[in-house]
CHARMM-style PDB file with segment names, atoms N, HN, CA, C and O in Angstrom:
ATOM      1  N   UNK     1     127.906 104.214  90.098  1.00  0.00      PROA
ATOM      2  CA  UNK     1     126.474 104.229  90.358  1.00  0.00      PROA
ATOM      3  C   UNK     1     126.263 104.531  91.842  1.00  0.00      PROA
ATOM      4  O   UNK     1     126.636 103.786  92.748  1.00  0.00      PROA
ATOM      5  N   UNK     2     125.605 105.740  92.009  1.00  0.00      PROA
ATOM      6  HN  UNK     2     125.301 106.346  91.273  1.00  0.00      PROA
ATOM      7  CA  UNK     2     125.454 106.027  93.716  1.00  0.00      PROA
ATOM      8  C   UNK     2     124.401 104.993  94.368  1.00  0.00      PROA
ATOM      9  O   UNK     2     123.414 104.843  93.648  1.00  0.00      PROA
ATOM     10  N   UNK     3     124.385 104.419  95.288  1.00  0.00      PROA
ATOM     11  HN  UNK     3     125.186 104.542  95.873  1.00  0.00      PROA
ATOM     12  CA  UNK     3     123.484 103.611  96.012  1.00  0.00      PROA
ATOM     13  C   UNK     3     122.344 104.779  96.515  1.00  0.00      PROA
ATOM     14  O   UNK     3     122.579 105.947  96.821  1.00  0.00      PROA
ATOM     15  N   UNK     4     121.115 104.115  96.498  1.00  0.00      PROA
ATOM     16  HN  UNK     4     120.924 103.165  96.249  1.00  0.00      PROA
ATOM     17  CA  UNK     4     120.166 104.708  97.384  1.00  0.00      PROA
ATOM     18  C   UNK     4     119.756 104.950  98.892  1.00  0.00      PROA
ATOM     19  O   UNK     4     119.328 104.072  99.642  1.00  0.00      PROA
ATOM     20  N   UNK     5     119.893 105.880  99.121  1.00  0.00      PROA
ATOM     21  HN  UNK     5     120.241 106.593  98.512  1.00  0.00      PROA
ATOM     22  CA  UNK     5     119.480 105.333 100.806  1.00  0.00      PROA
ATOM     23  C   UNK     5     118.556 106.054 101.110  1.00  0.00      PROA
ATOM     24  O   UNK     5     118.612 107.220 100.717  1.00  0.00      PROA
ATOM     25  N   UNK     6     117.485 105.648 101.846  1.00  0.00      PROA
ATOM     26  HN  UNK     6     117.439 104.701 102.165  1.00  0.00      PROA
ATOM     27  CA  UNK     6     116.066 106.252 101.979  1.00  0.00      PROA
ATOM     28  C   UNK     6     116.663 107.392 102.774  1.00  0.00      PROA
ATOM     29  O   UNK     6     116.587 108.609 102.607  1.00  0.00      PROA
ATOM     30  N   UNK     7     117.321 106.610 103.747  1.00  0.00      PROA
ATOM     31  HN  UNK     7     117.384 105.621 103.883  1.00  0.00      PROA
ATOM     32  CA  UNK     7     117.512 107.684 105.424  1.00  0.00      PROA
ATOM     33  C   UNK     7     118.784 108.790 104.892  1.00  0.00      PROA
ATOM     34  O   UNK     7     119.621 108.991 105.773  1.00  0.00      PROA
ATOM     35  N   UNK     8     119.002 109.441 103.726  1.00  0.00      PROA
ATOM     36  HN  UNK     8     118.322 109.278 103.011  1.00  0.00      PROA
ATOM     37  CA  UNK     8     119.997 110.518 103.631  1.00  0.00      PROA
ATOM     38  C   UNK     8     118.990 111.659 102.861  1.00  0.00      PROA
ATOM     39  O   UNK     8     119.293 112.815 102.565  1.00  0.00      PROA
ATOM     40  N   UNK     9     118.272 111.273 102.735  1.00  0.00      PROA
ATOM     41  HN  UNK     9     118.025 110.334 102.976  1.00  0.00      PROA
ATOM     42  CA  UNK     9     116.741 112.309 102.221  1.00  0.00      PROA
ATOM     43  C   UNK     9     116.458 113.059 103.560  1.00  0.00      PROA
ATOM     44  O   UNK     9     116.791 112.515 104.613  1.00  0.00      PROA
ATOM     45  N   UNK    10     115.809 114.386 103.566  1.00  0.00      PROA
ATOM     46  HN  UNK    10     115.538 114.827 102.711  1.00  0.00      PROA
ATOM     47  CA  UNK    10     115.472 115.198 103.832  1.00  0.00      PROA
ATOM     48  C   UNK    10     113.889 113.717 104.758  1.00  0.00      PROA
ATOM     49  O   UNK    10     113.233 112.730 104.425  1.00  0.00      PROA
ATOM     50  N   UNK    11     114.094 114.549 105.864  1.00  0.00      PROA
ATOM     51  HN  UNK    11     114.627 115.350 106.135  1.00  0.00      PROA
ATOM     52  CA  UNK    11     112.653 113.686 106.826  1.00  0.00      PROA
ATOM     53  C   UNK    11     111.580 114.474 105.911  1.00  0.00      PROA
ATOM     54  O   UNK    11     110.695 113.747 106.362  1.00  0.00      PROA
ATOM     55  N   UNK    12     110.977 115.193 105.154  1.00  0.00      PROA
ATOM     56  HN  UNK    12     111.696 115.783 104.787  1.00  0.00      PROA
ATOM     57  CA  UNK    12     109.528 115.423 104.791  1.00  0.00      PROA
ATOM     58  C   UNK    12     109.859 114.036 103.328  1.00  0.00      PROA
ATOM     59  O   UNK    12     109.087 113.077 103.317  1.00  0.00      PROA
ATOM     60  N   UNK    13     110.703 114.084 102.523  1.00  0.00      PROA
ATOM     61  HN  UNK    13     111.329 114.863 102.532  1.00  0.00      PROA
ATOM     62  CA  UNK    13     110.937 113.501 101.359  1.00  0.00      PROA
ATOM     63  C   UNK    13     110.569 111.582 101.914  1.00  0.00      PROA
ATOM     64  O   UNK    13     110.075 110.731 101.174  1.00  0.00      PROA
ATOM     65  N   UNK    14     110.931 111.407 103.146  1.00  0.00      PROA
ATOM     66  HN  UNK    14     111.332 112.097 103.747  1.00  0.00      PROA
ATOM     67  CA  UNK    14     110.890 110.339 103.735  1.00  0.00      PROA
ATOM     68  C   UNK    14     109.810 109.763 104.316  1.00  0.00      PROA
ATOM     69  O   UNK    14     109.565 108.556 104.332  1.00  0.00      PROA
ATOM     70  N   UNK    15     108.688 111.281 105.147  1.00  0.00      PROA
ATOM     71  HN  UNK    15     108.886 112.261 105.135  1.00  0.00      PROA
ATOM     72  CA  UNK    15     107.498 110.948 105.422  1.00  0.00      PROA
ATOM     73  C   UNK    15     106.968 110.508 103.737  1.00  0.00      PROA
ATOM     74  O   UNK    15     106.238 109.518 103.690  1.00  0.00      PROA
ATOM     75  N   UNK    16     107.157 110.893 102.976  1.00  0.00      PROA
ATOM     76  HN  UNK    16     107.750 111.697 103.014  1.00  0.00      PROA
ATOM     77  CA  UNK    16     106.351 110.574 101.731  1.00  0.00      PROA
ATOM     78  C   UNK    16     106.635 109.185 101.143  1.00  0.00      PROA
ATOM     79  O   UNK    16     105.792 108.531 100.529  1.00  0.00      PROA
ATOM     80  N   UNK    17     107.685 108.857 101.342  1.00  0.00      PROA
ATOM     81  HN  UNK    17     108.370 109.389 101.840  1.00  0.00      PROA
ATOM     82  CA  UNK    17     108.165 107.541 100.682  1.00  0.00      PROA
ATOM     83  C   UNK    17     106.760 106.672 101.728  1.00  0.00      PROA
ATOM     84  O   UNK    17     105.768 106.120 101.253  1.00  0.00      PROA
ATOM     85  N   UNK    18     107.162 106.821 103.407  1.00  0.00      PROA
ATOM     86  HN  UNK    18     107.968 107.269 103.793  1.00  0.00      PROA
ATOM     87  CA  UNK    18     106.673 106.199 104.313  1.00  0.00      PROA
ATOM     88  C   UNK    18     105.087 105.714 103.962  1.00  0.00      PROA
ATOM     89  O   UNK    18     104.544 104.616 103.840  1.00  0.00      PROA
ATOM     90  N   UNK    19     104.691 106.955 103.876  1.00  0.00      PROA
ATOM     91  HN  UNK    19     105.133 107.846 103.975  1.00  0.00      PROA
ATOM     92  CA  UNK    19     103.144 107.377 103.200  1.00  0.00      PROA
ATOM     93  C   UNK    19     102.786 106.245 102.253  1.00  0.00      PROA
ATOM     94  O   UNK    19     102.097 105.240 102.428  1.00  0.00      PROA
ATOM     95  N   UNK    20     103.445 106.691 101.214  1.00  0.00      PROA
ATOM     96  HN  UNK    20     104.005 107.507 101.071  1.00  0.00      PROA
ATOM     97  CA  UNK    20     102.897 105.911 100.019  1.00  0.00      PROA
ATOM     98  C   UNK    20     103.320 104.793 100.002  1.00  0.00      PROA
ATOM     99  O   UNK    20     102.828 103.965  99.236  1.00  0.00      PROA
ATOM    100  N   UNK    21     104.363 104.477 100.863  1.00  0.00      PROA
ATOM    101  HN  UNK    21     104.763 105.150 101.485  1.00  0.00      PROA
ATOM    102  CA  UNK    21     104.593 102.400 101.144  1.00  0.00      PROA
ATOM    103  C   UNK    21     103.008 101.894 101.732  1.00  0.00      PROA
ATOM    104  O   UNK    21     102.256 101.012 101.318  1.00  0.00      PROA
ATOM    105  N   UNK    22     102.878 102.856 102.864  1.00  0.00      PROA
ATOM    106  HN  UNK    22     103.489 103.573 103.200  1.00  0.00      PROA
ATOM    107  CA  UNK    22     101.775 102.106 103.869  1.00  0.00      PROA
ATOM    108  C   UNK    22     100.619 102.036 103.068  1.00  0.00      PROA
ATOM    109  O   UNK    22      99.902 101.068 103.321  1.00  0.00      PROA
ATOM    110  N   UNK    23     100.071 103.114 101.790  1.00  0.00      PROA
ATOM    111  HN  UNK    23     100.654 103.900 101.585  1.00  0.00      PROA
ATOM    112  CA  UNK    23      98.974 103.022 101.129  1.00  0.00      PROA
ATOM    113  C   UNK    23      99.082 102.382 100.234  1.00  0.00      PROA
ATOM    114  O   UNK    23      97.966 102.390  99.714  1.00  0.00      PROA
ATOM    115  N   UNK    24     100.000 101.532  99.418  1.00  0.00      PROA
ATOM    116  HN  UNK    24     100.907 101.526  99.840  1.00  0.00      PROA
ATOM    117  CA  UNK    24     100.114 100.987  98.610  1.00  0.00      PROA
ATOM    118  C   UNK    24      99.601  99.482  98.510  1.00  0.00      PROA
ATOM    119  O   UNK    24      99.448  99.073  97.358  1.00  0.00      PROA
ATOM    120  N   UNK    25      99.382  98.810  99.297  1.00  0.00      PROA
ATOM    121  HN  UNK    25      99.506  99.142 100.232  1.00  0.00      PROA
ATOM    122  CA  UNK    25      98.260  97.749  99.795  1.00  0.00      PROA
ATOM    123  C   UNK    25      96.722  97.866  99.351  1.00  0.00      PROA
ATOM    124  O   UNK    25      96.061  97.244  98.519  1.00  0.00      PROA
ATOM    125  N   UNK    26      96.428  98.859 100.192  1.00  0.00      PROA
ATOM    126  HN  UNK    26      96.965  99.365 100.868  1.00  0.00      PROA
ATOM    127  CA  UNK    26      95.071  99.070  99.970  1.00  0.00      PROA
ATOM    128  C   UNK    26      94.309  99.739  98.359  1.00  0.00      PROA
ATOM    129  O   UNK    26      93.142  99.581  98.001  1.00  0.00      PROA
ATOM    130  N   UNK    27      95.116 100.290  97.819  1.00  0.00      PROA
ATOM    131  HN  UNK    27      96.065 100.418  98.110  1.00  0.00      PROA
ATOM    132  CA  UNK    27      94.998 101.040  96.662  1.00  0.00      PROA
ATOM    133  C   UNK    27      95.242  99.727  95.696  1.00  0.00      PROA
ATOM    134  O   UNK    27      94.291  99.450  94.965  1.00  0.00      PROA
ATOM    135  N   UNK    28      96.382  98.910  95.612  1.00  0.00      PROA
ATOM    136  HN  UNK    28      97.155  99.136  96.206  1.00  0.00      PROA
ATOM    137  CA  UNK    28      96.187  97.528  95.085  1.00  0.00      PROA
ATOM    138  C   UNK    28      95.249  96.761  94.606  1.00  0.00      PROA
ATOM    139  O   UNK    28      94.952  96.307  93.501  1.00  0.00      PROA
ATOM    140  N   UNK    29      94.676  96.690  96.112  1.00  0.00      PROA
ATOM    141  HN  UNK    29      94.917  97.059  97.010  1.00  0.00      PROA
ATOM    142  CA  UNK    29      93.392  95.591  96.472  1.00  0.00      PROA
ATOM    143  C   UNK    29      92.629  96.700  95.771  1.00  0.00      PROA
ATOM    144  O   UNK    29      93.030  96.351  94.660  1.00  0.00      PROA
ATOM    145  N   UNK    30      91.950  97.627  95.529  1.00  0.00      PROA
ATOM    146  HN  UNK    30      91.625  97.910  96.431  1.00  0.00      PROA
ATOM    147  CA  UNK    30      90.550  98.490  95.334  1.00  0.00      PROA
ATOM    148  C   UNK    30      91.083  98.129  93.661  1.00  0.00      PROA
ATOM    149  O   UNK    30      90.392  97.439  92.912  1.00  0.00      PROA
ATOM    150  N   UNK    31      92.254  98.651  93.300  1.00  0.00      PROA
ATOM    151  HN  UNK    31      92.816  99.212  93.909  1.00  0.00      PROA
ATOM    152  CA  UNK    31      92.651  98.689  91.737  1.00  0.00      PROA
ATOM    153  C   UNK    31      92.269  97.073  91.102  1.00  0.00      PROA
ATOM    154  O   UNK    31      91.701  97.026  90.010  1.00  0.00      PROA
ATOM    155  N   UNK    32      92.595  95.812  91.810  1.00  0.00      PROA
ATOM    156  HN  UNK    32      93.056  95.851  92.697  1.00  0.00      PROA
ATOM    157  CA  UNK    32      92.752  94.820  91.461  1.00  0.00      PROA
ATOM    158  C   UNK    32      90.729  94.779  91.175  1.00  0.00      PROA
ATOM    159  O   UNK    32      90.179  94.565  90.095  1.00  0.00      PROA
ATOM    160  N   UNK    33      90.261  94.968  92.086  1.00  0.00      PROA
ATOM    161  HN  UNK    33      90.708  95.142  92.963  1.00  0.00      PROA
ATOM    162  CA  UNK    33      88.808  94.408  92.508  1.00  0.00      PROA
ATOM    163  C   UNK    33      88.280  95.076  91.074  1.00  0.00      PROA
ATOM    164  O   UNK    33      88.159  94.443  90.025  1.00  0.00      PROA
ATOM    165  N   UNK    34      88.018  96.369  91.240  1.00  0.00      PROA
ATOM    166  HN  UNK    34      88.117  96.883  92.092  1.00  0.00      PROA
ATOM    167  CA  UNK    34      87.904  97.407  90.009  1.00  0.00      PROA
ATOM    168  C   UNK    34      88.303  96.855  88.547  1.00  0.00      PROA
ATOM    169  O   UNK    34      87.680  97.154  87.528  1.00  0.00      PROA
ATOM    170  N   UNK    35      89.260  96.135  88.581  1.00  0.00      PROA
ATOM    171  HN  UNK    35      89.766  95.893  89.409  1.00  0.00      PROA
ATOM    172  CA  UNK    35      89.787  95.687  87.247  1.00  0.00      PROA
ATOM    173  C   UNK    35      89.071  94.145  86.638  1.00  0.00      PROA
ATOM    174  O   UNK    35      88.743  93.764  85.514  1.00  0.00      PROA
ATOM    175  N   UNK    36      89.034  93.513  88.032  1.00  0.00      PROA
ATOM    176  HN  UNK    36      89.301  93.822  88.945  1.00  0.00      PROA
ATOM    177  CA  UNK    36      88.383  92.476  87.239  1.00  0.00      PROA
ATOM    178  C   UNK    36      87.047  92.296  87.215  1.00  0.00      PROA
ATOM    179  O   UNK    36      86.450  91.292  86.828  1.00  0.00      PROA
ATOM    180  N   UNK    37      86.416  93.700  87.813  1.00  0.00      PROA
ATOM    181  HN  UNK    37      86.901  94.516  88.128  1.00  0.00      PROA
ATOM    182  CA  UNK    37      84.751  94.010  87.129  1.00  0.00      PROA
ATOM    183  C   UNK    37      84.589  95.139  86.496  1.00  0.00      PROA
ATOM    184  O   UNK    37      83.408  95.468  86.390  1.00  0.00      PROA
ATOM    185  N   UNK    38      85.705  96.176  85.826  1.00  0.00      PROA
ATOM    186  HN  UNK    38      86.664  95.908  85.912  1.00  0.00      PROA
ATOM    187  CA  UNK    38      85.249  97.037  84.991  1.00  0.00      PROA
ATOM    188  C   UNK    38      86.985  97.222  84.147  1.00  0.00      PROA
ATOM    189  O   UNK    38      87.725  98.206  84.135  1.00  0.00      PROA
ATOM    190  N   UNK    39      87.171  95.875  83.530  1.00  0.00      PROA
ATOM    191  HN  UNK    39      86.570  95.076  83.540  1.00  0.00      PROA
ATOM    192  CA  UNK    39      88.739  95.638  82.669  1.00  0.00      PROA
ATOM    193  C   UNK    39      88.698  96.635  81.406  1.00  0.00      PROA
ATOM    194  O   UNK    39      88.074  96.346  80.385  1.00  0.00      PROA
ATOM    195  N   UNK    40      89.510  97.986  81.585  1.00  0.00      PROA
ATOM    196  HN  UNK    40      90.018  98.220  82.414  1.00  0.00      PROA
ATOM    197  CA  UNK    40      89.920  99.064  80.837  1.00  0.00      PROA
ATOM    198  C   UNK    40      91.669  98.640  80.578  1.00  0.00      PROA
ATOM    199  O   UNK    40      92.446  98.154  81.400  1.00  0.00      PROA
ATOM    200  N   UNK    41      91.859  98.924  79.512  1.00  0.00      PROA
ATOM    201  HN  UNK    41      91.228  99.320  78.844  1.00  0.00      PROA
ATOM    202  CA  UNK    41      93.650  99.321  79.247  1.00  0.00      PROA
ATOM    203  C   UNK    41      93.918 100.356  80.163  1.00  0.00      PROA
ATOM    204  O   UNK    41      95.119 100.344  80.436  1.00  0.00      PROA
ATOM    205  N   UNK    42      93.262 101.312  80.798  1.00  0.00      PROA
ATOM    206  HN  UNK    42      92.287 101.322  80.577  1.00  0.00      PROA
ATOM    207  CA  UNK    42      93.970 102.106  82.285  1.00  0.00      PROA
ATOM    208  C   UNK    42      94.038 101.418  83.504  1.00  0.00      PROA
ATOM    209  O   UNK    42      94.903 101.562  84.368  1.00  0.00      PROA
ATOM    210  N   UNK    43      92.750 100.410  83.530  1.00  0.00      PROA
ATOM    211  HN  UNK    43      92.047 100.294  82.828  1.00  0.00      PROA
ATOM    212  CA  UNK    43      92.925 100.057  84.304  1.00  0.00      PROA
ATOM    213  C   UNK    43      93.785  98.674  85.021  1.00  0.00      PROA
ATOM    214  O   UNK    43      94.054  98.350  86.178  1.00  0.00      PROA
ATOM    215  N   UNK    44      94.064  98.022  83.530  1.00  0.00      PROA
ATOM    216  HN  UNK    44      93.845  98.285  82.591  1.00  0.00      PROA
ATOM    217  CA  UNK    44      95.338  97.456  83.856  1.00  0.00      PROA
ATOM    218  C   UNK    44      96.298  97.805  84.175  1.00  0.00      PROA
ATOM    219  O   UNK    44      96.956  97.254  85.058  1.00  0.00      PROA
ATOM    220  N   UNK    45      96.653  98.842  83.532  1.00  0.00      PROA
ATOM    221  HN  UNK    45      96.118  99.289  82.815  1.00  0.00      PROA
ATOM    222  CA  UNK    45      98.300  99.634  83.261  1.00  0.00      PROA
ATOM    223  C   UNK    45      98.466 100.194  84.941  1.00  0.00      PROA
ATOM    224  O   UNK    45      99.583 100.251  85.456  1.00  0.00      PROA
ATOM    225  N   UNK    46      97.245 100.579  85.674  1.00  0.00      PROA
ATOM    226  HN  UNK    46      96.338 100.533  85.256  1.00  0.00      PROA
ATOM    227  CA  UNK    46      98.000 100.919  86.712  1.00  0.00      PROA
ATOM    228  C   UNK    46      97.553  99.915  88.006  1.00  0.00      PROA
ATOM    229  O   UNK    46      97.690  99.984  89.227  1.00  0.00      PROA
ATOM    230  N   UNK    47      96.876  98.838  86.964  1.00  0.00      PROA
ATOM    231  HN  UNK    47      96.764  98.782  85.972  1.00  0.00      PROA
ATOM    232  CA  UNK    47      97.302  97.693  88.436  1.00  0.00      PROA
ATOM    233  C   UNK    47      98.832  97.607  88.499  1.00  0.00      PROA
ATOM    234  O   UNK    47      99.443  97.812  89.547  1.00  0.00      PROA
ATOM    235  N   UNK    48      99.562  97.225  87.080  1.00  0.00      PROA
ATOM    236  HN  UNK    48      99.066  97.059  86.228  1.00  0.00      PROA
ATOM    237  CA  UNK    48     100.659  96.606  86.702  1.00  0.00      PROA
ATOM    238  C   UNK    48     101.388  97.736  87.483  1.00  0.00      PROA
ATOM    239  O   UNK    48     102.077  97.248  88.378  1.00  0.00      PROA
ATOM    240  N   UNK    49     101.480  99.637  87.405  1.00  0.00      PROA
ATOM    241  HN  UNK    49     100.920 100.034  86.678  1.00  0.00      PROA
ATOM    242  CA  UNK    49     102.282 100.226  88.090  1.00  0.00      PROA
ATOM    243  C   UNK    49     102.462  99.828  89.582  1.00  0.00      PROA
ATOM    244  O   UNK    49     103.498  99.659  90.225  1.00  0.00      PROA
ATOM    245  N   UNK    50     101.083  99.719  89.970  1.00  0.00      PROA
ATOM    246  HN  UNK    50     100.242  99.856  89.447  1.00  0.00      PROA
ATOM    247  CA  UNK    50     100.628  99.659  91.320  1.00  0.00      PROA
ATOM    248  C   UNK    50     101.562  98.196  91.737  1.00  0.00      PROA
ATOM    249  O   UNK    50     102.068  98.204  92.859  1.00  0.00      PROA
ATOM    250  N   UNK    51     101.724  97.321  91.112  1.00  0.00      PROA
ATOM    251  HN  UNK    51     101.313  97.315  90.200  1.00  0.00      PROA
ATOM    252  CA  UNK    51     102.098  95.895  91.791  1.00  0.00      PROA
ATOM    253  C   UNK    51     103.319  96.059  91.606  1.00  0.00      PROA
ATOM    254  O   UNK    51     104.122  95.678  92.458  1.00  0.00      PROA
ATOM    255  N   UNK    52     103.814  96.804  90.176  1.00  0.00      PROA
ATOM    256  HN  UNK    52     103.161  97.113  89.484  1.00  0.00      PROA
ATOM    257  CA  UNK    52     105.439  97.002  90.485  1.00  0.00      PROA
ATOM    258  C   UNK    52     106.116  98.045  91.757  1.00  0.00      PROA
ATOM    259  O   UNK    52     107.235  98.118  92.265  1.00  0.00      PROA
ATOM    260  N   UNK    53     104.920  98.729  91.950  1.00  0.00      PROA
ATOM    261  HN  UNK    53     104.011  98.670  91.537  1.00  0.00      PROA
ATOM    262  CA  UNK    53     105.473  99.957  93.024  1.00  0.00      PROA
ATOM    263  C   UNK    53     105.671  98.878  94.248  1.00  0.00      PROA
ATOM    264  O   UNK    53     106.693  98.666  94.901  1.00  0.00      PROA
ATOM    265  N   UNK    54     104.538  98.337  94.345  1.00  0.00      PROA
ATOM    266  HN  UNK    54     103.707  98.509  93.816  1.00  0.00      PROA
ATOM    267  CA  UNK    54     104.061  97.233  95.734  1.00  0.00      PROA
ATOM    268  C   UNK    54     105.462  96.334  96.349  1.00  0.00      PROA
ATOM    269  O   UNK    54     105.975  96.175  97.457  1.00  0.00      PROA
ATOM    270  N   UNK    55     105.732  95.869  94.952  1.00  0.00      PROA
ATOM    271  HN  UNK    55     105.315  95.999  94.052  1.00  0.00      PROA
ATOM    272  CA  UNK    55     106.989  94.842  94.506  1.00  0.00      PROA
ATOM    273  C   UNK    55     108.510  95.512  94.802  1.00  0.00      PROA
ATOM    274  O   UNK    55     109.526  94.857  95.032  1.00  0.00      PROA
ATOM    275  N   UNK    56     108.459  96.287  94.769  1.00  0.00      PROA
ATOM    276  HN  UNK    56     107.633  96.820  94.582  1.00  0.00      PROA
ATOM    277  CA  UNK    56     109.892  97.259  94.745  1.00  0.00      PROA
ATOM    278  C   UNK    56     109.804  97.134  96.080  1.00  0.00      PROA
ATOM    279  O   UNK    56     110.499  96.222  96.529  1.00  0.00      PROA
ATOM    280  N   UNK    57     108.707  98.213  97.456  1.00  0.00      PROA
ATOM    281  HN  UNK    57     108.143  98.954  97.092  1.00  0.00      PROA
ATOM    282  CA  UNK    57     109.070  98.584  98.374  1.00  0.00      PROA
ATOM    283  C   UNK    57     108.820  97.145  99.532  1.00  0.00      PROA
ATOM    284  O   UNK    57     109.091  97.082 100.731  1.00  0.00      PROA
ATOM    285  N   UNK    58     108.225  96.132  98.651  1.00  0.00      PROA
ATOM    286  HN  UNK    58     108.004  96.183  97.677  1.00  0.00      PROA
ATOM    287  CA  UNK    58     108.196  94.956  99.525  1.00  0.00      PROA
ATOM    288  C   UNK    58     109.775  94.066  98.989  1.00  0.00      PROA
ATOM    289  O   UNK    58     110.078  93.188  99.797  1.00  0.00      PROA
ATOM    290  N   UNK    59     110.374  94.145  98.252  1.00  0.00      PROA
ATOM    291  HN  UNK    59     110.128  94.858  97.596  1.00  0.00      PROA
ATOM    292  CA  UNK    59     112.072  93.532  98.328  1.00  0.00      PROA
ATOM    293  C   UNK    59     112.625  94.919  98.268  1.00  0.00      PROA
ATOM    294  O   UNK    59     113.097  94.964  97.132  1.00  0.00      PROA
ATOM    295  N   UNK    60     112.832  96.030  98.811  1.00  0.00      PROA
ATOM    296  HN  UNK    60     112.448  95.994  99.734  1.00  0.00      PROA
ATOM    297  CA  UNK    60     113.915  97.061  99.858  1.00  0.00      PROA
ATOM    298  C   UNK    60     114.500  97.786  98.720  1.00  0.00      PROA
ATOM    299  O   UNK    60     115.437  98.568  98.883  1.00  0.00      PROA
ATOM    300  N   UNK    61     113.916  97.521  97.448  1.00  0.00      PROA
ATOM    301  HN  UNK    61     113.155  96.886  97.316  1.00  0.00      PROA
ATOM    302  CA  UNK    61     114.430  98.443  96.129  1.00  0.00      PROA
ATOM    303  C   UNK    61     114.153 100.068  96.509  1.00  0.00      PROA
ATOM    304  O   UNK    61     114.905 100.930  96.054  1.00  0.00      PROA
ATOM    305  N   UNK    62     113.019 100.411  97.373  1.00  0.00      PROA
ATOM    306  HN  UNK    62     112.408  99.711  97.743  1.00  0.00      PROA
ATOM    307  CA  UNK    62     113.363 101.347  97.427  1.00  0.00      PROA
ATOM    308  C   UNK    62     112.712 101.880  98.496  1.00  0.00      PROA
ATOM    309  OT1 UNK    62     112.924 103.046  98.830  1.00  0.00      PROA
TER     310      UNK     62
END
């Protein structure tokens, strides 16, 4: 199984990881707020992506 390493990616592949770590907070919070005043099956499904994405790059999974 090859290990991951952010830093053997190409620097544009890396600005993007960077990117979407730092926005992943705020997109959370708007998804979470949104959900518990207009509760859709989409709009669960991508709180749940959203908190697993959140969850990954906050314990170093990726």
């Amino acid at each position: 199984m090859a290990r991951y390493y952010r830093y053997r990616l190409p620097p544009w592949a890396r600005n993007c990881i960077i990117v979407v770590e730092k926005v992943t907070l705020p997109i959370l919070i708007f998804q979470l707020i949104r959900t518990l005043f207009f509760p859709t099956s989409l709009d669960v499904f991508l709180l749940g992506l959203l908190v697993g994405l959140f969850i990954a790059f906050h314990q170093g999974w990726i």
